[in-house]
ZAMARGU-4260 file (C-alpha; in steps of 0.2 Angstrom, whole numbers, plus 5000, padded with zeros to 4 digits):
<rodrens>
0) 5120/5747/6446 | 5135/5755/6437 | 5133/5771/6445 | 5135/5762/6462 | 5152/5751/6454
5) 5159/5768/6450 | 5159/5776/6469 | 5161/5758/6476 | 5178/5762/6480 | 5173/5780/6487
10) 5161/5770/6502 | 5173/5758/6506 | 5185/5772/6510 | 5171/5782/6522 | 5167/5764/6530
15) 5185/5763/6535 | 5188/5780/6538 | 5172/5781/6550 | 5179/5766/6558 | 5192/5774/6565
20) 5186/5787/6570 | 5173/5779/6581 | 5185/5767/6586 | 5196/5784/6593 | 5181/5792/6602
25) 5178/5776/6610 | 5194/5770/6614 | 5195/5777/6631 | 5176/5767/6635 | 5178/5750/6629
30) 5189/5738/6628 | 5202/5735/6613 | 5195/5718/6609 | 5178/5721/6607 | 5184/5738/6597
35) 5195/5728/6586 | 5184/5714/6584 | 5170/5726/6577 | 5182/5738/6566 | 5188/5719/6559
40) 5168/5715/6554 | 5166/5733/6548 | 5183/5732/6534 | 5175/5713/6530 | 5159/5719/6526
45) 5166/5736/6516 | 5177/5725/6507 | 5163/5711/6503 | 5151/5724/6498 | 5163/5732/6488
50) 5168/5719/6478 | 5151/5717/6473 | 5146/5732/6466 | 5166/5731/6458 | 5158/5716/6449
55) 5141/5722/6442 | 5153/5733/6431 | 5161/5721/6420 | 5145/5716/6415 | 5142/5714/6397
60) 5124/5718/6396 | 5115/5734/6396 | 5102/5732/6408 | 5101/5724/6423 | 5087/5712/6432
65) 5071/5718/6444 | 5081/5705/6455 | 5099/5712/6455 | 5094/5729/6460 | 5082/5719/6475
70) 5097/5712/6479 | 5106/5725/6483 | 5096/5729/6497 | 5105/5715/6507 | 5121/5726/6506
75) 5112/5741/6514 | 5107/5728/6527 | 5123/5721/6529 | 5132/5736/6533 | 5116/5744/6543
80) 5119/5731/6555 | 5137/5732/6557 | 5136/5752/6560 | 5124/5749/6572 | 5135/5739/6584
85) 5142/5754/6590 | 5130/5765/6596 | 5116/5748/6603 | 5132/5740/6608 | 5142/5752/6618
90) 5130/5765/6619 | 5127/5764/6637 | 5145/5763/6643 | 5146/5780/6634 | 5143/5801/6642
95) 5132/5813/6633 | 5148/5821/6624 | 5153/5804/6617 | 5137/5800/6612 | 5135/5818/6600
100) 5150/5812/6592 | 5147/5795/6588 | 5130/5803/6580 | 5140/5814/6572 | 5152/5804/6564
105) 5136/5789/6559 | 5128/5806/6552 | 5141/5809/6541 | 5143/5792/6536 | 5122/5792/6532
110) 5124/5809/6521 | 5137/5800/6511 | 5130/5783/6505 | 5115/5796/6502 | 5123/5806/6491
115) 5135/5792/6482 | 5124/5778/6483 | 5107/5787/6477 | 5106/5780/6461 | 5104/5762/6473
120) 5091/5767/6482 | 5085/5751/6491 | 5101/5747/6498 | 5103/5765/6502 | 5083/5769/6512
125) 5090/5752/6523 | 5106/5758/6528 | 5102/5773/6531 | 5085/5766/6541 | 5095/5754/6549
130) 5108/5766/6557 | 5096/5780/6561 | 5085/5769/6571 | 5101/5764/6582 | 5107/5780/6584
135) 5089/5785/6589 | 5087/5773/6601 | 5103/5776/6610 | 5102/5795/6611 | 5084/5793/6618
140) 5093/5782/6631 | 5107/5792/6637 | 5104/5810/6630 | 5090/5821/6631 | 5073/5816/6620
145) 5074/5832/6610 | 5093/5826/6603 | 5085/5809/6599 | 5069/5818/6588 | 5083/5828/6580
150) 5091/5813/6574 | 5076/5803/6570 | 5069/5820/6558 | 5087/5820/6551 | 5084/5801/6546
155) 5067/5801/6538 | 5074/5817/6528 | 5088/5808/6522 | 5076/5795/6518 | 5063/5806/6509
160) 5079/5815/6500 | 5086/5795/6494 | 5070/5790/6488 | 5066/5808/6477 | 5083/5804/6469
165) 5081/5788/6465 | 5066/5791/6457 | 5073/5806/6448 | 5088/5795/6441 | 5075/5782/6434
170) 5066/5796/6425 | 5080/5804/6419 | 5087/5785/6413 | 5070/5784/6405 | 5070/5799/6397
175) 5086/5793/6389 | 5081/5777/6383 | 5066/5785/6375 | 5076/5801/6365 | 5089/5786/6359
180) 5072/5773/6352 | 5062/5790/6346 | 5080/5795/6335 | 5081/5776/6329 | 5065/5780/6321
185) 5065/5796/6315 | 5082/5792/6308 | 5071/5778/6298 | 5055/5786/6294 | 5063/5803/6292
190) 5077/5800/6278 | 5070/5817/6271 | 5062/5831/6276 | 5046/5833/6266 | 5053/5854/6264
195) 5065/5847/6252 | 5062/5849/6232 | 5053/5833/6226 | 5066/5822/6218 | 5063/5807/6204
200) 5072/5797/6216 | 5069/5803/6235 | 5061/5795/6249 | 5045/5801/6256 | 5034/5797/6273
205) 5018/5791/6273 | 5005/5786/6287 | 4989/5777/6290 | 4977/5777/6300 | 4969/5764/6311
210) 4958/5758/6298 | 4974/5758/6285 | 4968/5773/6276 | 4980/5787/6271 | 4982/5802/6282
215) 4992/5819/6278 | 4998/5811/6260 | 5015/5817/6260 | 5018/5827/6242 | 5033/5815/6236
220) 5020/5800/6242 | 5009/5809/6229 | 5020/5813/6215 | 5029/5793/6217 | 5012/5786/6216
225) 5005/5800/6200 | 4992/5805/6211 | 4984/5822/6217 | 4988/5823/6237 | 4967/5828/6240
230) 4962/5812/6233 | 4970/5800/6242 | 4967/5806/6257 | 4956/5793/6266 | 4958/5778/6252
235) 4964/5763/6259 | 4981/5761/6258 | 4983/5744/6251 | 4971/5749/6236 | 4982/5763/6231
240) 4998/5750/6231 | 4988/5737/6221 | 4982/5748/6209 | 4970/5739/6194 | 4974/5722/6203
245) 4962/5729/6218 | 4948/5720/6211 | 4955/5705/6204 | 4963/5701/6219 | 4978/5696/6211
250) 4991/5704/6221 | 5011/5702/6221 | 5018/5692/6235 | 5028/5708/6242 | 5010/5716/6244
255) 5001/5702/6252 | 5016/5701/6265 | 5014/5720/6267 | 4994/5717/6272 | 5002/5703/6283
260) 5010/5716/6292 | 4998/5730/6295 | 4984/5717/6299 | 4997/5710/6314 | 5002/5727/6319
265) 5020/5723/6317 | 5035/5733/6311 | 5044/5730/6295 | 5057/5734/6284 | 5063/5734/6266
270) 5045/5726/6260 | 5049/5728/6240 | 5032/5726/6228 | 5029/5732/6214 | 5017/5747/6210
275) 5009/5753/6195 | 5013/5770/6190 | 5004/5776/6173 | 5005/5760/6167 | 5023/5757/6171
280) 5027/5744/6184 | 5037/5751/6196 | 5048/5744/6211 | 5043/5751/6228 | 5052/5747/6244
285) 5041/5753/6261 | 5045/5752/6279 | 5037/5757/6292 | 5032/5756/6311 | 5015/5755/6321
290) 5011/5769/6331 | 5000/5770/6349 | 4991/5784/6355 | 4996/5790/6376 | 4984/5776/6382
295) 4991/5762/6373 | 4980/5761/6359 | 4986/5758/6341 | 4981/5772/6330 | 4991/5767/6312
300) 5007/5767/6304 | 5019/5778/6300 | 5032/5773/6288 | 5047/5779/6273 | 5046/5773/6255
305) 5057/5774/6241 | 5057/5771/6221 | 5070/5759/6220 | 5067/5753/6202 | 5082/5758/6194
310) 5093/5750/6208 | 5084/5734/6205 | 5086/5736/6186 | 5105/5738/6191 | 5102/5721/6202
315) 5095/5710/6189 | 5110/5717/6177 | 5121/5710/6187 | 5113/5697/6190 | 5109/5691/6176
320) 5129/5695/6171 | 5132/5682/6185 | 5121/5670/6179 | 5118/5671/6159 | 5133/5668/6146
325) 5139/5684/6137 | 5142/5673/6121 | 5126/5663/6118 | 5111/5672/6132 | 5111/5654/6140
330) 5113/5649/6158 | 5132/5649/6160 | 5137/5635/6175 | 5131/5645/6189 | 5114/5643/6185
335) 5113/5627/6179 | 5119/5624/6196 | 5106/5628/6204 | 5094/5624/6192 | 5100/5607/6195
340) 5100/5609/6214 | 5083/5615/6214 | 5078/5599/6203 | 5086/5588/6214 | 5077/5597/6229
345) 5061/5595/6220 | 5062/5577/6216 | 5068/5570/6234 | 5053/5578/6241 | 5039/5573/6228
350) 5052/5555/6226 | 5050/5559/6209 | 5065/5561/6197 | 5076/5574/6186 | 5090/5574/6175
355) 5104/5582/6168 | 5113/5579/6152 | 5132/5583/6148 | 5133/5587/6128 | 5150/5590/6119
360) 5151/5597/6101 | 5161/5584/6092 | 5175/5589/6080 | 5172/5607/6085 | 5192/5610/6090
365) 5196/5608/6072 | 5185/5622/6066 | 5189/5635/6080 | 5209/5628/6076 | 5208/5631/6055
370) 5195/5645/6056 | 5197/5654/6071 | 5189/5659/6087 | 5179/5672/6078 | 5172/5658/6067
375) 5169/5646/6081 | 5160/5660/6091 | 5148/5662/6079 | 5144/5642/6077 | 5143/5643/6093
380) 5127/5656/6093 | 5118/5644/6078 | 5120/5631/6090 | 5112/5639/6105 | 5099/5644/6093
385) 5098/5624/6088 | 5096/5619/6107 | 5084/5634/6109 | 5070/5627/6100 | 5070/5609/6106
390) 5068/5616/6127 | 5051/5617/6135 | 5044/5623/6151 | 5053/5605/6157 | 5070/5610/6153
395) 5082/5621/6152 | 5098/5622/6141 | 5112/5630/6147 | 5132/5632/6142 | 5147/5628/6153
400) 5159/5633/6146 | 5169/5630/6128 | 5160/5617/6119 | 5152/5611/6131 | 5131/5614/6137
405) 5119/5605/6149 | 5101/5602/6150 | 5091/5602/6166 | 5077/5592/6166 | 5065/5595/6178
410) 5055/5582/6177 | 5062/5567/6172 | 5050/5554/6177 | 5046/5548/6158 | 5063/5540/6156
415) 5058/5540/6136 | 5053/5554/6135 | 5070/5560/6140 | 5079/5549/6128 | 5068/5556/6113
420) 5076/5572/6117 | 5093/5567/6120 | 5091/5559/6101 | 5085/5575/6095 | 5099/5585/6101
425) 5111/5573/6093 | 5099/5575/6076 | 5097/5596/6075 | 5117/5597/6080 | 5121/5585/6067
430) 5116/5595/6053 | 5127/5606/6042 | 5130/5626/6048 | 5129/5639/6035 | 5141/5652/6044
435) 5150/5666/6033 | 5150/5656/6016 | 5156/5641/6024 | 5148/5625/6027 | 5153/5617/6044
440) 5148/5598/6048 | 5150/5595/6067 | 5141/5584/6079 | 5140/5579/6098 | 5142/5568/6111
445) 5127/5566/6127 | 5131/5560/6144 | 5114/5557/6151 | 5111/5553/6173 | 5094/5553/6180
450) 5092/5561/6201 | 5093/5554/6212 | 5096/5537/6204 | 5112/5541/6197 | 5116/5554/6210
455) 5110/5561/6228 | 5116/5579/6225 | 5120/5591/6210 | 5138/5587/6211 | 5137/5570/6210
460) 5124/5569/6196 | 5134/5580/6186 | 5149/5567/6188 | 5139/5553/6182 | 5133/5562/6167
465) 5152/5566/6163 | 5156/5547/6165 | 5141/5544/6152 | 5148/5559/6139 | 5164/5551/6140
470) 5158/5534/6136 | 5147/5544/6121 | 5166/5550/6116 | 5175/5532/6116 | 5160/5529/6106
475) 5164/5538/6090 | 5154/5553/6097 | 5136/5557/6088 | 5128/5547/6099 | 5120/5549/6118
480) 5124/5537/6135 | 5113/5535/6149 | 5125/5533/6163 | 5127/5516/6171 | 5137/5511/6188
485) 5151/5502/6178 | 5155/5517/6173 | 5162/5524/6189 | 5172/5507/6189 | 5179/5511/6172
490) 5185/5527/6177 | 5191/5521/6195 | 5201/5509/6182 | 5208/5524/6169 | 5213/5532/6188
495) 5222/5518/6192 | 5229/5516/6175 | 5235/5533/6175 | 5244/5533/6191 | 5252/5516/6184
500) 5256/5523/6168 | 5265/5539/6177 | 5279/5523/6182 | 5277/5512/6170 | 5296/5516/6160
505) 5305/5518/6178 | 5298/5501/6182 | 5303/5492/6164 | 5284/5488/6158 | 5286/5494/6142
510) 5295/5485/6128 | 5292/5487/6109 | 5286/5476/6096 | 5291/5478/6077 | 5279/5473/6061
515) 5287/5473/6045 | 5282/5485/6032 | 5286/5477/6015 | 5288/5479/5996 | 5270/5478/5987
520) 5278/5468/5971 | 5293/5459/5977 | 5287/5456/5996 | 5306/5461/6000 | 5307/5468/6020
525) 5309/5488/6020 | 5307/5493/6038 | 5299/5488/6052 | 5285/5499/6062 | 5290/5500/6078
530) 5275/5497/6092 | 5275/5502/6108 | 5268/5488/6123 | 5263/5489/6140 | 5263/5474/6150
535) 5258/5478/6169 | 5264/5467/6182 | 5246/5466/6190 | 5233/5468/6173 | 5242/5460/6161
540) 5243/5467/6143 | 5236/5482/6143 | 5229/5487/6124 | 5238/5504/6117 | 5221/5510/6112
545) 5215/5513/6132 | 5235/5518/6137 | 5238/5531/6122 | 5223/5542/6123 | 5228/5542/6145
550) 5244/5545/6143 | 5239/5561/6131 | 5225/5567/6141 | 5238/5565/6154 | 5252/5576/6146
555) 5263/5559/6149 | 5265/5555/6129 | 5281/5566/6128 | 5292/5558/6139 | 5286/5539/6134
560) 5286/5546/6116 | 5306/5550/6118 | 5311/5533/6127 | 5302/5523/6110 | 5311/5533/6100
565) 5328/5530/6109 | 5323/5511/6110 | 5319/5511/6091 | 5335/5519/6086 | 5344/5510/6097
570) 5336/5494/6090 | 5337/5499/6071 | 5355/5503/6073 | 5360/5485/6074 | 5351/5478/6060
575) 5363/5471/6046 | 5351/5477/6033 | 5348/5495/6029 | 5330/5494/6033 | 5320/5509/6040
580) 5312/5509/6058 | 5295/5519/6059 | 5294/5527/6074 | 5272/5536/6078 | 5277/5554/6085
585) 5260/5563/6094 | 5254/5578/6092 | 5259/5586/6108 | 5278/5580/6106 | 5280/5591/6088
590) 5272/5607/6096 | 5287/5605/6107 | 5302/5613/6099 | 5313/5606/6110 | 5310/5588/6100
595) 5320/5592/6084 | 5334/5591/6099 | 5328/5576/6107 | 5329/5570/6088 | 5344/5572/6084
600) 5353/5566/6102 | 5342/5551/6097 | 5354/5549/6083 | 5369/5553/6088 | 5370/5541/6106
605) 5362/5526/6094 | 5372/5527/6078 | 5358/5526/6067 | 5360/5535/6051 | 5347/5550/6047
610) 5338/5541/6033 | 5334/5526/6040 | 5321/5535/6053 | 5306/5536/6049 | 5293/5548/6058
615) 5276/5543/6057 | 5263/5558/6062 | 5245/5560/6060 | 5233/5576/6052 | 5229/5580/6071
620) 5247/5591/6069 | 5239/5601/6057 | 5225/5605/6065 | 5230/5619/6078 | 5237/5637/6070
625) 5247/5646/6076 | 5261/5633/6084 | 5277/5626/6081 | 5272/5611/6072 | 5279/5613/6053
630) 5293/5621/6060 | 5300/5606/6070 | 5294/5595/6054 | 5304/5606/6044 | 5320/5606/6055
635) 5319/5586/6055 | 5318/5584/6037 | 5331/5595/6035 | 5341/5583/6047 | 5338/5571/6032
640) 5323/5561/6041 | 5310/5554/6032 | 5291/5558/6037 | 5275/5549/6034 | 5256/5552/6035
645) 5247/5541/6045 | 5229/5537/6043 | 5227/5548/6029 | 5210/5552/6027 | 5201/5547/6043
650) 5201/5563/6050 | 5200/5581/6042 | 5210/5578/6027 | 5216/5594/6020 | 5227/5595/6003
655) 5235/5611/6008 | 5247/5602/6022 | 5253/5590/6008 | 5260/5601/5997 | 5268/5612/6011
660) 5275/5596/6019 | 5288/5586/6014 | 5282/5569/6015 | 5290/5554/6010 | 5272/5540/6010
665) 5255/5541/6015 | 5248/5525/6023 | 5230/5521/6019 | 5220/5517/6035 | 5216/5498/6036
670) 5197/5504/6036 | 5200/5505/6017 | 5208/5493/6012 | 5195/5481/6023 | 5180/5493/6013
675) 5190/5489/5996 | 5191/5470/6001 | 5172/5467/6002 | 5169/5477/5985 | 5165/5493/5994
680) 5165/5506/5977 | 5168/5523/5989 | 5184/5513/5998 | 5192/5507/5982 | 5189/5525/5972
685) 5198/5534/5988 | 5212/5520/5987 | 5214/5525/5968 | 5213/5544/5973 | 5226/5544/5986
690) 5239/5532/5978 | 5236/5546/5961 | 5240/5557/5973 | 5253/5550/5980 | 5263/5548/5964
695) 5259/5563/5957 | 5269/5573/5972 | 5284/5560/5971 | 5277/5552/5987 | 5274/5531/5991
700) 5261/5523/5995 | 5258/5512/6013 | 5241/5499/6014 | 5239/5495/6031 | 5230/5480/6038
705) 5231/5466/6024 | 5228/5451/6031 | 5225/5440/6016 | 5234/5436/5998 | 5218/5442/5991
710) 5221/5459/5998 | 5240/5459/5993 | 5235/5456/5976 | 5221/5469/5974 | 5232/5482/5984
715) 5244/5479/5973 | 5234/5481/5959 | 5226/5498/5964 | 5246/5504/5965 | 5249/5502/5982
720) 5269/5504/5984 | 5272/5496/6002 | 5259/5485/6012 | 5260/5481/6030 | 5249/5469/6038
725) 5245/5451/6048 | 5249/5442/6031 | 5266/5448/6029 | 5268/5448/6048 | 5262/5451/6063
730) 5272/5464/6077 | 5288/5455/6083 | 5297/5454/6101 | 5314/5461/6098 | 5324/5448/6096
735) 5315/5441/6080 | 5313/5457/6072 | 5330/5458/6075 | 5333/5441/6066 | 5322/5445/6051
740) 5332/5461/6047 | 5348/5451/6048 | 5342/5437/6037 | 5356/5431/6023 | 5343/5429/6010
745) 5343/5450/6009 | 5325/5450/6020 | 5313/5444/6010 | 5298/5442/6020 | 5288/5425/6017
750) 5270/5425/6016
</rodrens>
């Protein structure tokens, strides 16, 4: 079909050039309508015909259909019955010389669409059929009968010569067709040529027979398998690959698919097995093609393997590189992904269940902070080894990333089964590490979610099991949480909250309330605390202890952090008395060094002389090395600012901090003095501890929550300098604050 496209052109060219010069010869003869009316038919037809072979070459595919080669014969009909118009038609009107050379010129026209159109024989045989028979007929009419057999031998022989090379073309397109499939497989079974040296590594040919035993046992076959050539000749194929397993029948899935194959007669590719070779398992991969004898009948395979065990070795390096933590040899997130995906799979279609739990290491930022990363690495690997031990066939522990691990469980459907081993984690984690002569006590947190109750797909289950870890923090940490639905409510509300807190000093929400901190023996006023509240115009009050931690975990603490402190300054700086204001400073505002600045503009735009602030921080500062923390402490002392320590010895109370900083008071947490108050003996000895402290580095001493006389009194007793508390005063709106610090009788604070 494409050889016709190519000479379309060339026969639409001879059809018009033929047409004229019939239409010359026969000018004189017949009249110029009916000349003109014919040579009209013969361009429409050329051009029709044309066109259509034009099209077949734009065709995308490579071979064509038994009918769009059948089809063509209609073209060869087509323009058959045009060309014989003229000699049927005006044949009789013609002389003997005229009618030579209309023969003539339809010859010529035959021998061309038999040479160009060979390679479309069909439409070829019926022109050329078609034509002949006309010409035939009319010289055997008006010329002698000798010119007419002459003709009709020149036809059948252009016949016979169209149909010899059309079949020749379809050989020789055969032939083609053939070499290009027979390369395609020598180029896959022939990767090596069996005269080349034997190599540890090269491909070999192999073939069997009918019966699937081994014929001609290519050397390199031999030498892969650590067999003698001789030997293997005739032993069934698949018992060689199998190796000892032949008789156990317990063969490996690639060599059952392999027996799949050569019992359907089907080729394959890239089959990989495994293969014993001197006791060594090795990893074989084997293709291979079925091969038929000239009658059609399937005499065996013939195929190309190659040792591909070192390649494979290289595969499951990297992917166990993908998949497994460098630090720990646990999963890392990758494949407790799909671990987890798998699980869910598995429990959807048995509508059974799985689980997945989120576990934090609690308080384990303050050992990688004071003792380094090194330090933390290694706590780390003890507690992989921890988590180790407590995971059976059912689960699998895995690290995400930091501190943080997951456990897959794969079968989840004994709900206290799963909770046994939550508690256990928290247990075996809890205990103290031994690592490089130190003694670390951390802990953690569990977010527990069960599939696909708590979650449809990995991702989602995953969510919930956060939402439950973070619960498990708010908690305290040390403990596990299953995840319930009001969990996602709780964290739709901290969204909400966050994006309202973003506004909330644009829109004038927050205000500040001020408790009084006063003298432990006289009661006399000596500063106020400021307090910072939030009151949203759609929720109401909103409790510092949910805003804080949000506004920190949303990086949103420095700027709110900077507008208390102006408001405080601002506040102080029209009290009367020369009482201190107390201003809480977070963590992430001194790691800025830009505060000592925002410090001292504070200052300067309010009035308020240096010694009358008061900077309350927290032993959180201390905790990270390696930043600008007791740098900007020192600047602001230098400024003449007092500093305080608040909630000394809740967290991880260090004694080094206290004799680098300068600190003016600790305050004791409320926790305490509550302990103290009911007689607790630890509570009142750590009192006694930190006020001996206190006095012995020159520093005061602040109780935090009194809330009754008897507490005063036994605060006071233990040496307590300063008490602030509910008895002395609860936080106050400005204005009164204000009032109290401007009272004539010198701000005595009544009970």
């Amino acid at each position: 079909m494409h050889a016709g496209s190519q000479l379309a052109l060339f026969m639409l060219a001879a059809n018009l050039i033929g047409a004229a010069l019939v239409t010359v010869i026969l000018a004189p003869l017949v009249p110029e309508w009916q000349l003109a009316s014919w040579g009209a038919l013969v361009a429409a037809v050329g051009v029709a015909v044309a066109f259509r072979r034009l099209a077949s070459r734009h065709r995308s595919a490579v071979t064509a259909t038994l009918r769009d080669v059948r089809d063509t014969v209609l073209d060869g009909i087509a323009l058959g019955a045009v060309w014989s118009i003229p000699p049927l038609a005006f044949g009789h009107s013609v002389d003997a010389g005229t009618a030579l050379g209309l023969w003539i010129i339809l010859s010529l026209l035959m021998s061309a669409s038999a040479v160009a159109m060979a390679a479309l024989p069909l439409a070829t045989i019926a022109f050329v059929s078609i034509v002949g028979a006309s010409i035939v007929a009319t010289l055997a009419i008006i010329a002698t009968p000798m010119l007419a057999a002459a003709a009709a031998l020149f036809t059948v022989l252009l016949i016979m010569a169209t149909f010899s090379r059309g079949m020749s073309l379809v050989v020789i397109r055969a032939g083609e067709i053939a070499i290009s499939e027979r390369d395609e497989t020598l180029s896959l079974l022939l990767r090596e040529t069996e005269t080349e040296e034997v190599g540890a590594g090269a491909d070999w040919l192999w073939e069997i027979d009918a019966q699937r035993r081994v014929v001609r046992a290519n050397p390199r076959f031999s030498v892969s398998l650590g067999a003698d050539p001789k030997t293997i000749n005739g032993t069934p194929f698949l018992q060689l690959l199998a190796g000892s397993t032949w008789e156990a029948g317990n063969f490996a899935a690639g060599l059952r698919e392999l027996a799949e194959k050569l019992k359907a007669r089907e080729a394959f590719h890239d089959i990989l097995l495994p293969v014993e070779v001197h006791g060594e398992e090795r990893w074989w991969e084997i293709s291979a093609s079925p091969r038929f004898d000239d009658g059609g009948s399937f005499c065996g395979f013939r195929g190309v393997g190659s040792d591909v065990t070192e390649r494979r070795k290289s595969a499951d390096k990297i992917n166990r590189m993908a998949r497994f933590d460098t630090l720990t040899g646990l999963p890392n997130r990758l494949l407790i992904n799909e671990t987890l995906a798998h699980a869910m799979s598995e429990a959807e279609k048995w509508g059974s269940r799985c689980a997945f739990m989120m576990i934090d290491l609690d308080r384990f930022k303050a050992v990688n902070d004071t003792l380094g990363h090194p330090m933390g690495d290694r706590l780390l690997g003890r507690v992989s080894e921890r988590l180790k031990q407590l995971m059976t066939q059912n689960e699998m522990i895995g690290r995400l990333g930091g501190d943080e691990f997951a456990v897959v469980v794969r079968d989840a459907n004994d709900t206290a089964r799963v909770e046994r081993l939550a508690q256990a984690i928290v247990d075996a984690l809890s205990h103290p590490y031994e690592v490089d002569a130190h003694t670390l006590y951390i802990g953690c947190s569990i977010g527990l979610a069960t599939g696909p109750r708590d979650g449809r797909t990995a991702e989602m289950l995953i969510r919930s099991a956060d939402l439950a870890l973070y619960r498990s923090k708010d908690a305290g940490g040390g403990v596990f949480h299953a995840y319930e639905p009001q969990l996602h409510m709780a964290a739709e509300e901290r969204r909400v909250l966050e994006i309202a807190l973003r506004n909330a000093v644009d829109n004038g929400e927050m205000h500040l309330n001020y408790q009084p901190v006063v003298s432990a023996e006289t009661g006399q006023l000596t500063g106020f605390e400021a307090l910072l509240r939030w009151v949203h115009p759609e929720f109401g009050n909103i409790s510092p202890a949910k805003f804080v931690p949000l506004a920190e975990e949303a990086r949103l603490i420095a700027p709110i952090g900077e507008w208390v402190l102006r408001t405080a300054c601002d506040e102080a700086a029209r009290w009367d008395l020369p009482v201190r204001v107390a201003v809480n400073v977070s963590p992430e505002q001194l790691h800025n060094p830009a505060f000592v600045g925002i410090v001292t503009q504070a200052l300067a735009q309010s009035g308020l002389p240096p010694e009358r602030l008061e900077l309350e921080v927290t032993e959180g500062v201390f905790m990270r090395e390696g930043t600008m923390a007791i740098q900007v402490l020192e600047k602001i002392l230098d400024l003449g600012i007092r500093l305080s320590l608040d909630d000394f010895g809740t967290g991880f109370s260090s004694l080094g901090y206290l004799a680098r900083t300068r600190f003016s008071s600790i305050k004791i947490d409320r926790s305490f003095v509550q302990g103290a108050s009911q007689g607790t003996k630890e509570a009142i000895a750590i009192i006694r501890a930190v006020v001996a402290l206190a006095d012995s580095l020159g520093m005061a001493t602040t109780a935090e929550g009194v809330e009754t006389e008897e507490e005063h009194h036994m605060v006071q007793a233990l040496g307590c300098t300063k008490v602030q508390g509910y008895y002395f005063g609860r936080p106050l709106p400005t204005h009164e604050a204000r009032a109290l610090a401007m009272r004539p009788t010198g701000g005595s604070v009544a009970a």
